[in-house]
C-alpha positions as CSV (number, residue, x, y, z in Angstrom):
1,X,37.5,-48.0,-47.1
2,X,38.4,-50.9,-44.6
3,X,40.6,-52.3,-47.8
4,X,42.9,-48.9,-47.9
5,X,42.9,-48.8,-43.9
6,X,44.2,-52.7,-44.0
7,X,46.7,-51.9,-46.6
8,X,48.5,-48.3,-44.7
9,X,48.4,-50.4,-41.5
10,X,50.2,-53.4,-43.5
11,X,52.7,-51.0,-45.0
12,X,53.4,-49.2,-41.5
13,X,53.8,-52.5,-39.9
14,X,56.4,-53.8,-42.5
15,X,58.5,-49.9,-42.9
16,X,58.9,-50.2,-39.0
17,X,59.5,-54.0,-39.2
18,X,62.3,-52.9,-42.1
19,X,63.6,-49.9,-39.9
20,X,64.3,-52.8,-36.8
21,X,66.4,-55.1,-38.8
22,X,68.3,-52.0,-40.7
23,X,69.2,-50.7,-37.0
24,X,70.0,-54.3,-35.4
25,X,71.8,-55.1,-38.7
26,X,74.0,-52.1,-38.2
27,X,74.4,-52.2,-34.2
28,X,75.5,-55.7,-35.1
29,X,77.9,-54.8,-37.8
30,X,80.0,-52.1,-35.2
31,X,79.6,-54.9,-32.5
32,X,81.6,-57.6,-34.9
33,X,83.8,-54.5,-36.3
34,X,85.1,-53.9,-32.5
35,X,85.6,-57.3,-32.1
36,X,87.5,-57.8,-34.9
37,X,89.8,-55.0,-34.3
38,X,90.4,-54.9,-30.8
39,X,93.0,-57.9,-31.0
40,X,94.0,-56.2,-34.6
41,X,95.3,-53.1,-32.8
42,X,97.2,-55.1,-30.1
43,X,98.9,-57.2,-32.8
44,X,99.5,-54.0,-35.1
45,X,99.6,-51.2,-32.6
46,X,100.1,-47.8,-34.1
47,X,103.8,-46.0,-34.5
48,X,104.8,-43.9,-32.6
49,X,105.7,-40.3,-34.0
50,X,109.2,-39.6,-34.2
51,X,110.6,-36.8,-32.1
52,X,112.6,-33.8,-33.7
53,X,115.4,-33.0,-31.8
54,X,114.8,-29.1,-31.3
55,X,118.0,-27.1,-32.3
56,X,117.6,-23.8,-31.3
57,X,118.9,-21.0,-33.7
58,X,120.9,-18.6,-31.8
59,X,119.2,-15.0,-31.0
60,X,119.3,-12.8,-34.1
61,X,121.4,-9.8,-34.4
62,X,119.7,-6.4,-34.6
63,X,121.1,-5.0,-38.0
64,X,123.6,-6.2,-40.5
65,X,127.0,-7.9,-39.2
66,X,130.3,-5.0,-39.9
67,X,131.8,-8.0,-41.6
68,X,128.8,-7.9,-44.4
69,X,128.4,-4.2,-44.5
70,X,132.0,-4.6,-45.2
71,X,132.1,-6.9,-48.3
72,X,128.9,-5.1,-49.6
73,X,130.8,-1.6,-49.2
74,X,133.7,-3.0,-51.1
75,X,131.5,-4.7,-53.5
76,X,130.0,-1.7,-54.9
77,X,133.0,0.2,-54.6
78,X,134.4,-2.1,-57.5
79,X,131.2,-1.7,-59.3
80,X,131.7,1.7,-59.2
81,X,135.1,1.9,-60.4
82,X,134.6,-0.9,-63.4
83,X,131.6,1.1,-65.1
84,X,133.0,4.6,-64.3
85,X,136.1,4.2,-66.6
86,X,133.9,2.8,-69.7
């Protein structure tokens, strides 16, 4: 019994000793990251987004224009007149 106590205390010992130098491994690995591209991102620095120009549309007319119902009117008018003779 003292064997398999030895060997679970041994294996908690070397997860936990595993678990430390995963996390200081990664806290190390952002630390040289930041480094690395905080005098990146003053050399390259990002662009900045163009501006549209905002046009603005003028107000839209309630209804159709008398110029349109106009051509439409005479439009059909023809129409009319073509396929009535046939």
């Amino acid at each position: 019994m003292e064997s398999l106590n030895q060997q679970f205390i041994e294996a908690a010992t070397l997860m936990i000793a595993g678990m430390v130098f995963v996390f200081a491994f990664l806290g190390l690995l952002v630390v040289f990251i930041n480094m690395v591209l905080v005098p990146l991102s003053k050399k390259f620095p990002d662009p900045q987004p163009v501006q549209k120009s905002t046009i603005r549309k003028p107000a839209q007319v309630q209804g159709i224009q008398p110029n349109v119902v106009a051509a439409i009117s005479a439009a059909v008018a023809n129409f009319r007149q073509k396929h009535n003779k046939e």
